[in-house]
VEXGUSE-303443 format. One record per residue: residue in three letters; x, y, z of N, C-alpha, C, O in turn; residue number from 1. Coordinates in Angstrom, 2 decimals. Each point is the difference from the previous one (the first is absolute). Layout:
! residues N
resn / n_u / n_v / n_w / ca_u / ca_v / ca_w / c_u / c_v / c_w / o_u / o_v / o_w / resi
Ala / X / Y / Z / X / Y / Z / X / Y / Z / X / Y / Z / NUM
...
This chain:
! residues 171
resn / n_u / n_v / n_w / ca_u / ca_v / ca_w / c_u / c_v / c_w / o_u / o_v / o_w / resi
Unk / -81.12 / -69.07 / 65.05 / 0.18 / 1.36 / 0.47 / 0.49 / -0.04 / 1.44 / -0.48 / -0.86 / 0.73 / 1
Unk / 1.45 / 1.76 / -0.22 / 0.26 / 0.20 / 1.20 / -0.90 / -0.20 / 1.25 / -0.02 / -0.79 / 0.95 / 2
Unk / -0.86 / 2.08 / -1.47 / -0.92 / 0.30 / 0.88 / -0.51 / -1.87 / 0.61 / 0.65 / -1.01 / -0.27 / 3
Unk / -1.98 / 1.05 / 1.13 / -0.46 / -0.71 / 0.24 / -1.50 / 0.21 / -1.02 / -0.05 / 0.76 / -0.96 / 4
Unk / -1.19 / -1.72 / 1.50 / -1.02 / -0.30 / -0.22 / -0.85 / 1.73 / 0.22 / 0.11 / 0.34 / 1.18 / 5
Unk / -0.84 / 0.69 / -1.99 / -0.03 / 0.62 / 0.45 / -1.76 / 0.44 / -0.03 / -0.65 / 0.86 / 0.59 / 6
Unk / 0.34 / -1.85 / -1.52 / -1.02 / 0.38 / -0.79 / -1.45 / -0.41 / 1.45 / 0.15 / -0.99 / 0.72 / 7
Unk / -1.35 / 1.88 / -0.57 / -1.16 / -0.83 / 1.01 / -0.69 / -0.23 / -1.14 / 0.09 / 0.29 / -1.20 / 8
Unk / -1.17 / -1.20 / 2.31 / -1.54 / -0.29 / -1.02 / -0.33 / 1.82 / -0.54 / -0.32 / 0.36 / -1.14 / 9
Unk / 0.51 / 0.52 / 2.37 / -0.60 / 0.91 / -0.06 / 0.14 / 0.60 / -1.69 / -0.91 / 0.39 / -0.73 / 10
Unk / 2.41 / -0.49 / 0.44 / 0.57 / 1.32 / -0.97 / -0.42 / -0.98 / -1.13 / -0.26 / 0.58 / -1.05 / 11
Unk / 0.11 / -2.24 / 1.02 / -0.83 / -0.68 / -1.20 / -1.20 / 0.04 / 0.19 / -0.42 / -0.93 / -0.71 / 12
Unk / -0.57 / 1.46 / 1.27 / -1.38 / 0.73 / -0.09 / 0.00 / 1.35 / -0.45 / -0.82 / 0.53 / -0.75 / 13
Unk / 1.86 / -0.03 / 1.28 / -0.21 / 1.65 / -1.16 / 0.22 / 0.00 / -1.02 / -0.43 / 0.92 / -0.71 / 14
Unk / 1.25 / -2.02 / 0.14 / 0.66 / -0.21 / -1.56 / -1.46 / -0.70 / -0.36 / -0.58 / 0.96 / -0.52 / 15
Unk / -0.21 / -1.89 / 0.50 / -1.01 / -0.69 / -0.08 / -1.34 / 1.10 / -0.41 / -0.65 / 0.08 / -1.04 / 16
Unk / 0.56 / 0.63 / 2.23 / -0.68 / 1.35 / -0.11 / 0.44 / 0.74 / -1.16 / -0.93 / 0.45 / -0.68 / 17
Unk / 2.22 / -0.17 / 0.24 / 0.04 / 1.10 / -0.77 / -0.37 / -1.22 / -1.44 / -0.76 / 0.32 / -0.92 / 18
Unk / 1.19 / -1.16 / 0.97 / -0.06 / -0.79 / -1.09 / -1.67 / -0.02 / -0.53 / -0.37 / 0.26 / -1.14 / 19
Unk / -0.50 / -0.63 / 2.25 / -1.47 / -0.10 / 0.00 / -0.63 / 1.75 / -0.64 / -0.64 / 0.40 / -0.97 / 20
Unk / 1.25 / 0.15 / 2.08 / -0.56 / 1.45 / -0.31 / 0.22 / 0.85 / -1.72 / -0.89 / 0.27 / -0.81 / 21
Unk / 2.38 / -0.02 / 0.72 / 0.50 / 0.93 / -1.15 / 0.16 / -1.39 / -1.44 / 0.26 / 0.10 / -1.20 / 22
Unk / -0.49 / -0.98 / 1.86 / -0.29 / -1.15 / -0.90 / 1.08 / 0.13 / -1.22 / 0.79 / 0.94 / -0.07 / 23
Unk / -0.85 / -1.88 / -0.79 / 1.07 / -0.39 / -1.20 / -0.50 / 1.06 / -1.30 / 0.69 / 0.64 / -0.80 / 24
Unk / -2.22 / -0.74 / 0.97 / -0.51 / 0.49 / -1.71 / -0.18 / 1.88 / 0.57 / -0.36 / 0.85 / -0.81 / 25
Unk / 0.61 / -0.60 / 1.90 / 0.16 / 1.78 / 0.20 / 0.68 / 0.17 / -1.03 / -0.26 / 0.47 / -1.10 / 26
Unk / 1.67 / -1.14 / 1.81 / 1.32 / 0.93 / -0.23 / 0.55 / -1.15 / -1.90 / 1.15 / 0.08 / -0.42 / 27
Unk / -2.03 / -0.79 / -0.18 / 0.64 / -0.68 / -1.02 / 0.05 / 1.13 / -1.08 / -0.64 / 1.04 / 0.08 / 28
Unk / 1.60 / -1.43 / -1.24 / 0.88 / 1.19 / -0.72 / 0.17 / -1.08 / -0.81 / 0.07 / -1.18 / 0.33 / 29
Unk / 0.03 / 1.97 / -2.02 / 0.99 / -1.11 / -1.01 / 1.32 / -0.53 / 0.57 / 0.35 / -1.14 / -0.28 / 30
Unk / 0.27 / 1.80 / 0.94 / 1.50 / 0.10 / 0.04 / 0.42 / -1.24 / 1.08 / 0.54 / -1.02 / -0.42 / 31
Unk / -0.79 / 1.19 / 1.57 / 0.16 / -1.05 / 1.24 / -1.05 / -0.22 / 0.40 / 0.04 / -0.49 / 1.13 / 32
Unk / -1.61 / 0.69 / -1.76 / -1.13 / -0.97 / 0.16 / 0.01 / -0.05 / 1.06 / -0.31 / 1.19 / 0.08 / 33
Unk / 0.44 / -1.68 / 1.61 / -0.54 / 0.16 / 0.81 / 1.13 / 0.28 / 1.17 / -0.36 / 0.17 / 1.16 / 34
Unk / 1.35 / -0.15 / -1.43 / 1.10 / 0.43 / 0.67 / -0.16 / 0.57 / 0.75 / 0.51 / -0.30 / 1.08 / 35
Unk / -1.36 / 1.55 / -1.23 / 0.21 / 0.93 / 0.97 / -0.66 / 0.09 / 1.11 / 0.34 / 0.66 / 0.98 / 36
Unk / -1.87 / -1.71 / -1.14 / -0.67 / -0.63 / 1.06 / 0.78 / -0.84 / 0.76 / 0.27 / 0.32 / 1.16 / 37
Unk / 0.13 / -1.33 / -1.64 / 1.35 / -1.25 / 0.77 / 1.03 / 1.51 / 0.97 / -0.07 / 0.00 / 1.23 / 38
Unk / 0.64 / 0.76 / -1.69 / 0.64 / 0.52 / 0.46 / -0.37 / 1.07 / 1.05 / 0.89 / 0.50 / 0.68 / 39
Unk / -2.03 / -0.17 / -0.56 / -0.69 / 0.50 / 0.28 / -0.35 / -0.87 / 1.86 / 0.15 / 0.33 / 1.18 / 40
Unk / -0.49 / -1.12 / -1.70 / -0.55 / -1.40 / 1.24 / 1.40 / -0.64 / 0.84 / 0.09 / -0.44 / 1.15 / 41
Unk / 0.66 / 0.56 / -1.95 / 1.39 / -0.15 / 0.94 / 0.97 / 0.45 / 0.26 / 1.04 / -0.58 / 0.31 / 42
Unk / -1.37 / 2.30 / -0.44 / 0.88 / 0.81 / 0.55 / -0.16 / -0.14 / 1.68 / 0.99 / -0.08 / 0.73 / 43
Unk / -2.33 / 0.06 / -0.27 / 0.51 / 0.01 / 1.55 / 1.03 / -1.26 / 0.43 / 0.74 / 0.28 / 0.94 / 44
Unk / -0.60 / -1.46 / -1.43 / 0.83 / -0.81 / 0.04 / 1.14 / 0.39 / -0.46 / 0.93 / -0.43 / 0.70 / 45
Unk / -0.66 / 0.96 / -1.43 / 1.55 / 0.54 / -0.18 / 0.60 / 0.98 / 0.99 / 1.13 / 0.04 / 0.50 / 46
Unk / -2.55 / 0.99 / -0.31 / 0.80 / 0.96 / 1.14 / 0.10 / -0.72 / 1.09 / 0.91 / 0.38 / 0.74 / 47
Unk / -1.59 / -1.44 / -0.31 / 0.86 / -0.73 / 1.05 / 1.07 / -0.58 / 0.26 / 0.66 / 0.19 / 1.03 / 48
Unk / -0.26 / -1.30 / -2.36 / 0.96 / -0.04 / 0.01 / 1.76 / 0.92 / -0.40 / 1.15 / -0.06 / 0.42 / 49
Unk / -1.80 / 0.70 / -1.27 / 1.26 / 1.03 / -0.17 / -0.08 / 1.32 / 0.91 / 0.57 / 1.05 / -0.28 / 50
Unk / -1.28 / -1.25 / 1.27 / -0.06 / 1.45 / 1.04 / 1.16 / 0.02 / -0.03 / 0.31 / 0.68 / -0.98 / 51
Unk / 1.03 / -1.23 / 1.76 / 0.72 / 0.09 / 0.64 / 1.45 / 0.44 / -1.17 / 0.96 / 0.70 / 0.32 / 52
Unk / -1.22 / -1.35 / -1.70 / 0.64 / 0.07 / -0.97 / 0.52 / 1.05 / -1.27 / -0.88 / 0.59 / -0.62 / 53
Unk / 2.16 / -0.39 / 0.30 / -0.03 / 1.33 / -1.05 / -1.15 / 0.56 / -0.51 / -0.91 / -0.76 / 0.33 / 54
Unk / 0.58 / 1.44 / -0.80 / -0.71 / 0.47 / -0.76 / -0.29 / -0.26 / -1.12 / -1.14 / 0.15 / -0.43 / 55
Unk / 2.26 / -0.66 / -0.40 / 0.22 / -0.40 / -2.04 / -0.64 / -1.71 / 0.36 / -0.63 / -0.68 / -0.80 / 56
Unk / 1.05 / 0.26 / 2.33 / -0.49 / -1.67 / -0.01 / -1.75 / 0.26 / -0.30 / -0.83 / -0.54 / -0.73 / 57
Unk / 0.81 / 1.51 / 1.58 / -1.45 / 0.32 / -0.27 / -0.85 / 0.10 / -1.26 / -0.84 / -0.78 / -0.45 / 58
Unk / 1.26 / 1.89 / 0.02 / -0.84 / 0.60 / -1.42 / 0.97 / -1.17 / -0.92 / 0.41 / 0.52 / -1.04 / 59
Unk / -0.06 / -1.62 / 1.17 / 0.34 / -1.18 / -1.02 / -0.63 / -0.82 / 0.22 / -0.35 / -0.76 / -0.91 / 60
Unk / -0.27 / 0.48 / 2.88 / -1.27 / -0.77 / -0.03 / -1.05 / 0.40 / -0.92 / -0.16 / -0.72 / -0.99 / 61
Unk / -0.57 / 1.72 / 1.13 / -0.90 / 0.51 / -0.60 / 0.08 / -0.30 / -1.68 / -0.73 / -0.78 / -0.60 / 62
Unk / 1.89 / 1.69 / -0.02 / -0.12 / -0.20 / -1.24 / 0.02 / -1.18 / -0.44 / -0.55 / -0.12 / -1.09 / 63
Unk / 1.20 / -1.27 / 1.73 / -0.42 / -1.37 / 0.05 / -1.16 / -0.19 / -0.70 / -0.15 / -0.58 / -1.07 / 64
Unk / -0.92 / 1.33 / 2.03 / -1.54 / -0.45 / -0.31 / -0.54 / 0.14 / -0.60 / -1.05 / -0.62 / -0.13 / 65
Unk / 1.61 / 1.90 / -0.88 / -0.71 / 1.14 / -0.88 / 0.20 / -0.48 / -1.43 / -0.57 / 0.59 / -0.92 / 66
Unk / 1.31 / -1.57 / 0.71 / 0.40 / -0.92 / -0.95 / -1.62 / -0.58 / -0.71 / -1.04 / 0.33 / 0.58 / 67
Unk / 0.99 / -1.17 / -1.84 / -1.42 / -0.60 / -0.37 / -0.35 / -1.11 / 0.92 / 0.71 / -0.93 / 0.39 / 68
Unk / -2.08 / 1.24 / -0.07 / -0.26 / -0.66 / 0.65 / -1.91 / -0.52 / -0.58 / -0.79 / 0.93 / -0.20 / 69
Unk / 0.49 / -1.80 / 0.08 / -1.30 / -0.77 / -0.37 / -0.60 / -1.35 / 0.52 / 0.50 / -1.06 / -0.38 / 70
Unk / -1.43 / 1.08 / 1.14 / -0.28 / -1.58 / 0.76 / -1.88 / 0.19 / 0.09 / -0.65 / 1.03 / -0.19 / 71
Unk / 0.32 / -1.98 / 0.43 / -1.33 / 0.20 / 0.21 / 0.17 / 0.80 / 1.60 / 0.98 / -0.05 / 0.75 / 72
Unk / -1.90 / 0.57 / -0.60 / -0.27 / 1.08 / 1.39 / -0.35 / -1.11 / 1.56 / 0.55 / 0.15 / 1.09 / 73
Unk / -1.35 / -0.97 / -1.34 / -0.30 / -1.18 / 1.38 / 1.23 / -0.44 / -0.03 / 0.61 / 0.26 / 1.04 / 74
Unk / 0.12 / -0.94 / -1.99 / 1.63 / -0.45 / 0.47 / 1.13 / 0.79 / -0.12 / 1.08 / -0.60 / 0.01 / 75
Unk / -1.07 / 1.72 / -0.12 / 1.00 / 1.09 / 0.71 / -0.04 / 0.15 / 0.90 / 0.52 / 1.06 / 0.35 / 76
Unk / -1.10 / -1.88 / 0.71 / 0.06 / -0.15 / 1.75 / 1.10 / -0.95 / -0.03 / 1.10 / 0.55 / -0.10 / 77
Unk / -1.08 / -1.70 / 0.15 / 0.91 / -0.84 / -0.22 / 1.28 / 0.68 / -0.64 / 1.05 / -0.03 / 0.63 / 78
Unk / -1.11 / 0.49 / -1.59 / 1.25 / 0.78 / -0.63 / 0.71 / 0.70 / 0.64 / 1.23 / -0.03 / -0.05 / 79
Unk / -2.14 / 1.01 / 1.00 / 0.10 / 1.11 / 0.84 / 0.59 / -0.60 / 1.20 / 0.87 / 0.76 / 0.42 / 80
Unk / -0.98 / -1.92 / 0.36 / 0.59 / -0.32 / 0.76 / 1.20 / -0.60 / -0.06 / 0.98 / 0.31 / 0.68 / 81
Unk / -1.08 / -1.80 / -2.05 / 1.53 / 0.31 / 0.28 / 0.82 / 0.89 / -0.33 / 1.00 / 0.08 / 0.70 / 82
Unk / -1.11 / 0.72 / -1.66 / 0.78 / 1.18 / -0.22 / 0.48 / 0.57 / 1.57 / 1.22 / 0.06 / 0.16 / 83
Unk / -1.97 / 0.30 / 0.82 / 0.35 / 0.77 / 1.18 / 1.15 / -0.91 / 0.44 / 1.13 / 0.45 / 0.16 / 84
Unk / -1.56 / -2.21 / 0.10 / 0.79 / -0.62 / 0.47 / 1.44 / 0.09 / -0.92 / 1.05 / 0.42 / 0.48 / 85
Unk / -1.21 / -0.92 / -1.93 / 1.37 / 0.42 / -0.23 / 1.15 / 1.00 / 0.19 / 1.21 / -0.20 / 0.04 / 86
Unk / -2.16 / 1.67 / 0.12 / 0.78 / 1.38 / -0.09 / 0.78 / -0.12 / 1.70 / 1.05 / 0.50 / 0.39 / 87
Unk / -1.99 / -1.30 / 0.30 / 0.43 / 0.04 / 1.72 / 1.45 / -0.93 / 0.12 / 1.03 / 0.19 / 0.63 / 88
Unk / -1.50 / -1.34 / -1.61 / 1.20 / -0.74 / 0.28 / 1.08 / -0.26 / -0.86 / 0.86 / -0.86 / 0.22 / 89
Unk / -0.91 / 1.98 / -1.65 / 1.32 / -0.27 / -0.48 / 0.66 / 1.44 / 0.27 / -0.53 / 1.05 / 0.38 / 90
Unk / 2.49 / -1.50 / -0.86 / 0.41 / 1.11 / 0.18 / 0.46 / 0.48 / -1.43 / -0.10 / -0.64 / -1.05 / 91
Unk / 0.70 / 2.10 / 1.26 / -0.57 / 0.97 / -1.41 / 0.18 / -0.74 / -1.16 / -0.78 / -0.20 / -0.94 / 92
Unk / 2.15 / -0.25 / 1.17 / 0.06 / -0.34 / -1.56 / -0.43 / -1.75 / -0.37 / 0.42 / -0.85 / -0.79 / 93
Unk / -1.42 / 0.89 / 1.76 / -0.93 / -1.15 / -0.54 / -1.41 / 0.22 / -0.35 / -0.77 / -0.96 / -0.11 / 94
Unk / 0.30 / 2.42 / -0.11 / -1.19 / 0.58 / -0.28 / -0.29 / -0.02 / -1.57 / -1.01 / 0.60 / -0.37 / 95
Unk / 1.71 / -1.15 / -0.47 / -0.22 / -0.58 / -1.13 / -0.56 / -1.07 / 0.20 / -0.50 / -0.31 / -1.08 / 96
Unk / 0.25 / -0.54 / 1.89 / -0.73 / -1.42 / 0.22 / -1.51 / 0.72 / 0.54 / -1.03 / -0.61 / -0.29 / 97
Unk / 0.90 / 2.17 / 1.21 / -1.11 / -0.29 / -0.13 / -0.75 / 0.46 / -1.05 / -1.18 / -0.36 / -0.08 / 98
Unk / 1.62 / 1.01 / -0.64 / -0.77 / 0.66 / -1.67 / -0.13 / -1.50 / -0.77 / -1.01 / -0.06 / -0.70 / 99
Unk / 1.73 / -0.98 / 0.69 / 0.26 / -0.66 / -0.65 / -1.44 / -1.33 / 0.38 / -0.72 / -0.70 / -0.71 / 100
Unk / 0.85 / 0.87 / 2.03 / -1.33 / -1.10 / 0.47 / -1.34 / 0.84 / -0.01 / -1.11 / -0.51 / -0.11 / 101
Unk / 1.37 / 1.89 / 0.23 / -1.61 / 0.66 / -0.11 / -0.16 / -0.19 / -1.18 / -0.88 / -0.83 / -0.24 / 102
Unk / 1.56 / 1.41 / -0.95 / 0.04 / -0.41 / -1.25 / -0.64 / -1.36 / -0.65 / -0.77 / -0.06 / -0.97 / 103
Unk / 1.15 / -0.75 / 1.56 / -0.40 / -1.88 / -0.36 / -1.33 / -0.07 / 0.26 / -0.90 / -0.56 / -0.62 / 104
Unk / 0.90 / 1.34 / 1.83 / -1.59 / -0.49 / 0.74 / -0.95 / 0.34 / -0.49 / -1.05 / -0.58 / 0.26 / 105
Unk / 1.12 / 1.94 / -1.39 / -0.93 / 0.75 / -0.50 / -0.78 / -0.71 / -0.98 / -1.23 / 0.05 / 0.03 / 106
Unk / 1.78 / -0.60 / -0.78 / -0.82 / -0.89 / -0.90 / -0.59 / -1.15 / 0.33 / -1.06 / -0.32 / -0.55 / 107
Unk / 1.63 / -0.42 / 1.45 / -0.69 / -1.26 / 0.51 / -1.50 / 0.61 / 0.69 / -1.13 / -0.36 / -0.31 / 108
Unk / 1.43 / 1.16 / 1.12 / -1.29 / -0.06 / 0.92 / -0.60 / 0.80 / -0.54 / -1.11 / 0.02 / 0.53 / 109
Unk / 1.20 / 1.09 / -1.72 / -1.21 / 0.26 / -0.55 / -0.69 / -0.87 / -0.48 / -1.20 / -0.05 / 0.28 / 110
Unk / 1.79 / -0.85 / -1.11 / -0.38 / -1.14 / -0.86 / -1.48 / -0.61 / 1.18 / -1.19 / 0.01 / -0.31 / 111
Unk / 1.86 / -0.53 / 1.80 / -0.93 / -0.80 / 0.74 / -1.01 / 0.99 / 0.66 / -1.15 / -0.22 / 0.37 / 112
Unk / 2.00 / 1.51 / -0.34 / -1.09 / 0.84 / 0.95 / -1.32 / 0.24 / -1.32 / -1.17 / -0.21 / 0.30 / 113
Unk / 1.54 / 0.66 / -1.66 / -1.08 / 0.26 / -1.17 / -0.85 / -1.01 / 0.32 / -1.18 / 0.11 / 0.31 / 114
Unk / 2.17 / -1.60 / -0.45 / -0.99 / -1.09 / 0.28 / -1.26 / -0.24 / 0.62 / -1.09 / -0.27 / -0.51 / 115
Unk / 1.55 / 0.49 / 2.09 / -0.52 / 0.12 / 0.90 / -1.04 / 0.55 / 0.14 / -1.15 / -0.36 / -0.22 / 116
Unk / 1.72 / 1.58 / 0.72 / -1.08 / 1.27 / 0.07 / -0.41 / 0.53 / -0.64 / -1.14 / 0.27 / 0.34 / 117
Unk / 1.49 / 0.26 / -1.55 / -0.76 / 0.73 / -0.76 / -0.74 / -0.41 / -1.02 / -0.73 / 0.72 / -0.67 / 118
Unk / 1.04 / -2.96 / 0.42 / -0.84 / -0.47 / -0.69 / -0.85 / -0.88 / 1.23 / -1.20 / 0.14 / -0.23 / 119
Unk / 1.36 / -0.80 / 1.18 / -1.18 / -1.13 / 0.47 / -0.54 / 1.20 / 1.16 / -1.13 / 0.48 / -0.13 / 120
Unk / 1.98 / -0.09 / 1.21 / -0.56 / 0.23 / 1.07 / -1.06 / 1.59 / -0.54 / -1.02 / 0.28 / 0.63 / 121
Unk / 1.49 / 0.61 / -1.85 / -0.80 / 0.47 / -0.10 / -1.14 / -0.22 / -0.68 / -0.84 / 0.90 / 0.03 / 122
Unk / 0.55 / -2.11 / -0.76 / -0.96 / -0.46 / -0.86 / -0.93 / -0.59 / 1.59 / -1.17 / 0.29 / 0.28 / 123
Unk / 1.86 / -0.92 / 0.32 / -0.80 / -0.69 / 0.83 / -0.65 / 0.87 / 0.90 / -1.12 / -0.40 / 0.29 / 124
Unk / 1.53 / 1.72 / 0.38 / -0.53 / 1.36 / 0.99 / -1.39 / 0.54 / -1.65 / -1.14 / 0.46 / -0.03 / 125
Unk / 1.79 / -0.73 / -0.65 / -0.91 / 0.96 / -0.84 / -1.34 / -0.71 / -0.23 / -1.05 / 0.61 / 0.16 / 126
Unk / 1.07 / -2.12 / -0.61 / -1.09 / -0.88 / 0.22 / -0.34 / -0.37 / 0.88 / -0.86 / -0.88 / -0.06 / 127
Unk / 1.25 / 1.24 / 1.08 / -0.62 / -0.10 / 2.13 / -1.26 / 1.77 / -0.12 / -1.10 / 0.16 / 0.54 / 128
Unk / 1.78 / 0.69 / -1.30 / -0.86 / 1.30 / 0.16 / -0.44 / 0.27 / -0.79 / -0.71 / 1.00 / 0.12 / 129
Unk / 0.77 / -1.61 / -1.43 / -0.97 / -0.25 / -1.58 / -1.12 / -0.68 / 0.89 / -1.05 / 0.63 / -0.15 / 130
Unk / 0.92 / -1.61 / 0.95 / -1.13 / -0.83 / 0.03 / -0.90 / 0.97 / 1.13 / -1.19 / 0.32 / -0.07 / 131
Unk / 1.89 / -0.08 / 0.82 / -0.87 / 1.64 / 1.07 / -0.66 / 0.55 / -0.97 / -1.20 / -0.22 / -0.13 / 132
Unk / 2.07 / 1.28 / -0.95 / -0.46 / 0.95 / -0.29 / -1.17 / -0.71 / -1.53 / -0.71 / 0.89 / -0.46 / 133
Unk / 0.59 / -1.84 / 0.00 / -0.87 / -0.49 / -0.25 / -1.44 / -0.54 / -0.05 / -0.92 / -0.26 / -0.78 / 134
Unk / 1.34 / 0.23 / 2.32 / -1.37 / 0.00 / 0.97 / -0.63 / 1.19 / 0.57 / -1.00 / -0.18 / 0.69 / 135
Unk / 1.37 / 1.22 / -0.87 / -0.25 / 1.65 / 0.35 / 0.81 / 0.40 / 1.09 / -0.19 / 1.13 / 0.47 / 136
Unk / 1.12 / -1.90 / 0.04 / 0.46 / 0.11 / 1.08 / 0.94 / 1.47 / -0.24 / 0.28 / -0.08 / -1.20 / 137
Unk / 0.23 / 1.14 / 1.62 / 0.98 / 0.83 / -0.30 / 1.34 / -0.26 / 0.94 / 1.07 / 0.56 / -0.22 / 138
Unk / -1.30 / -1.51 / 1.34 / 1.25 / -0.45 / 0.25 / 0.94 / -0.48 / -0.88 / 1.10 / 0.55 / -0.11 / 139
Unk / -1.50 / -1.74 / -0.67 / 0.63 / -0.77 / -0.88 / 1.68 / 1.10 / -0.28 / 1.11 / -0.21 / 0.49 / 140
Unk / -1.47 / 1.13 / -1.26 / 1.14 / 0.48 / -0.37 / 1.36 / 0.20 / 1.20 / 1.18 / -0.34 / 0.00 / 141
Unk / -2.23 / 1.18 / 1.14 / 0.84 / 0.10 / 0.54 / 0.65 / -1.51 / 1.28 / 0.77 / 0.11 / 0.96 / 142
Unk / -1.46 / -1.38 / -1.51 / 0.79 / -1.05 / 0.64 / 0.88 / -0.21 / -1.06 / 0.96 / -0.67 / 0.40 / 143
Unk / -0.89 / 0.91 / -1.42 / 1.27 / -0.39 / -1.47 / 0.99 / 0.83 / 0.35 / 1.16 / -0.34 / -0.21 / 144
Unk / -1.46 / 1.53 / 0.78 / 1.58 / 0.93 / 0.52 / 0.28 / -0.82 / 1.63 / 1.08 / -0.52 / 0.30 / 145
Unk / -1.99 / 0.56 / 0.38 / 0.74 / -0.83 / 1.33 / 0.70 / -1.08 / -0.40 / 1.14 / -0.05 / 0.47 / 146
Unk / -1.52 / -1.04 / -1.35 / 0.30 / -1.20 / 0.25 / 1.39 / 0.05 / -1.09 / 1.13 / -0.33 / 0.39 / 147
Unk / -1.35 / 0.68 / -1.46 / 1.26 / 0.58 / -0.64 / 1.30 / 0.91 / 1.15 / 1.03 / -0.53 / 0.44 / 148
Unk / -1.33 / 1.46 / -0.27 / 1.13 / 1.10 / 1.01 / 0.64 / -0.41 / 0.76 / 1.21 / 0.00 / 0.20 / 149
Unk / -2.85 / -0.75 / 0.77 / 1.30 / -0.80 / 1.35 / 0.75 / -1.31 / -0.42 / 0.99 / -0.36 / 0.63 / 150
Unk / -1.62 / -0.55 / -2.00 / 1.13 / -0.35 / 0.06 / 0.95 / 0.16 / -0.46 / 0.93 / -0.79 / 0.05 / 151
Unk / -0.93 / 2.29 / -0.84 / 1.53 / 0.08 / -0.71 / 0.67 / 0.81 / 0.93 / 1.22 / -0.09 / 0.07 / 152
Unk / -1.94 / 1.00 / 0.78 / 1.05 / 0.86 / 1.18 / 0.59 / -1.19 / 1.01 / 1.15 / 0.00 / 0.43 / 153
Unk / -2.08 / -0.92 / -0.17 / 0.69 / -1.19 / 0.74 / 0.91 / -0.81 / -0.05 / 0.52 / -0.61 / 0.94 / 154
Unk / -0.08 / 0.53 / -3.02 / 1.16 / -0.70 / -0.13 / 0.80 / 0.72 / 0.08 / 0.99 / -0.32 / 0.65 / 155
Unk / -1.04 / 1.69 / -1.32 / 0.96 / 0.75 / -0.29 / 0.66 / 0.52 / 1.43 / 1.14 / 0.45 / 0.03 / 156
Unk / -1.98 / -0.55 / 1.13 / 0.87 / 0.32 / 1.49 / 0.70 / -1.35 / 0.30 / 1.18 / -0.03 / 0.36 / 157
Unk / -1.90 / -1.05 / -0.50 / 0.75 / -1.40 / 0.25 / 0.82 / 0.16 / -0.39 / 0.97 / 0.04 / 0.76 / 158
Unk / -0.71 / 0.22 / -2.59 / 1.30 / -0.17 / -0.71 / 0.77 / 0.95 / 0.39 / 1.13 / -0.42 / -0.26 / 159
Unk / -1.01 / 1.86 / 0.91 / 1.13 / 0.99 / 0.57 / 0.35 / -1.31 / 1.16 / 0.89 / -0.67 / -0.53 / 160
Unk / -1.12 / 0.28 / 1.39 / -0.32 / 0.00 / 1.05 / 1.03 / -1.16 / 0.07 / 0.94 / 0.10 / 0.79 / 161
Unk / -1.08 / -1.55 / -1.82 / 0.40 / -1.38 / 0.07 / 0.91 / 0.48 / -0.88 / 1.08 / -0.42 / 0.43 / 162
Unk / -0.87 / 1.11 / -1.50 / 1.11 / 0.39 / -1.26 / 1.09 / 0.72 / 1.32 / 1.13 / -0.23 / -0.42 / 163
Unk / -1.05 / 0.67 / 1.22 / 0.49 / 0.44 / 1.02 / 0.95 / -1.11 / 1.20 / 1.16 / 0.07 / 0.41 / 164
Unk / -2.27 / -1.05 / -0.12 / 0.69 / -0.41 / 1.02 / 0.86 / -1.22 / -0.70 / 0.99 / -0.53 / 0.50 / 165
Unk / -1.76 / 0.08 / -2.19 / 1.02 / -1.40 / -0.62 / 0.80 / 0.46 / -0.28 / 1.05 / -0.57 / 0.32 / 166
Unk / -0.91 / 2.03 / -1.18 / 1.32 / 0.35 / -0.42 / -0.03 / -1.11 / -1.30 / -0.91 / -0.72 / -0.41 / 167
Unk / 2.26 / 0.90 / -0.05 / 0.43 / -0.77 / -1.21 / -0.99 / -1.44 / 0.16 / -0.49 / -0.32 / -1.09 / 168
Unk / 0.16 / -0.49 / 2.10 / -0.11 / -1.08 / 0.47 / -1.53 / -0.46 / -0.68 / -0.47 / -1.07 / -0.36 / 169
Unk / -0.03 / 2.47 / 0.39 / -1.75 / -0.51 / -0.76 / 0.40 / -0.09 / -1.33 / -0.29 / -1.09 / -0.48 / 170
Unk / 0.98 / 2.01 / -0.45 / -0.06 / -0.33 / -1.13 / 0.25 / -2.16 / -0.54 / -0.05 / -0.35 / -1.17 / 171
């Protein structure tokens, strides 16, 4: 792209935020399944980079996003970032490469993120606060949501964050 480098940490913490906040399973639908969350989380990244740009470049970023979209939710950080990095650094009519690599990515890292998180690290938070709440403790439960949350809000900001600065380079 012409432009330069335009993107801060800042505007990949609001995308991160919206990603965390309005989350994937709000906005999921038969149709584009979570699309509209993904799109949702990186519109402030688009209005940054296409501030300066037509208008149709615009609402073609967007509808970009609005396309099917499905990944596990902890690694749609990673997704989410390089996506920003691609949209920053290709030009228009190389924006088929980035549908084409968000696309790829979706299945792999659900595959590791299901893995991951939603089979060991939550079995393992849940038997850290099974054994509390066993003992009469009423913490227990609520250490199975800490120890679960922070670490999935923790990857999922890592992964905006590093999916961002590798660009193509982490995949």
């Amino acid at each position: 792209m012409e432009n330069n480098l335009v993107i801060t940490k800042k505007d990949l913490q609001k995308s991160f935020w919206r990603l965390q906040i309005f989350g994937l399973g709000l906005t999921a639908n038969n149709m584009s399944a979570q699309a509209i969350g993904f799109a949702t989380a990186i519109s402030p990244i688009l209005e940054k980079i296409y501030k300066d740009r037509p208008h149709e470049e615009r609402v073609a970023a967007m509808e970009r996003h609005l396309n099917y979209f499905l990944s596990q939710n902890t690694a749609t950080g990673m997704i989410l970032g390089i996506t920003s990095a691609l949209e920053e650094t290709t030009n228009e009519n190389e924006k088929d490469a980035v549908i084409a690599t968000k696309s790829g990515m979706m299945g792999p890292l659900a595959g590791i993120g299901d893995s991951v998180f939603k089979i060991t690290i939550q079995a393992i938070a849940g038997s850290i606060g099974a054994a509390y709440a066993l003992q009469g403790n009423f913490l227990g439960p609520l250490l199975m949501f800490v120890i679960y949350n922070g670490i999935n809000i923790f990857i999922k900001y890592k992964g905006v964050i590093l999916g961002y600065e590798k660009g193509l380079n982490f995949i």
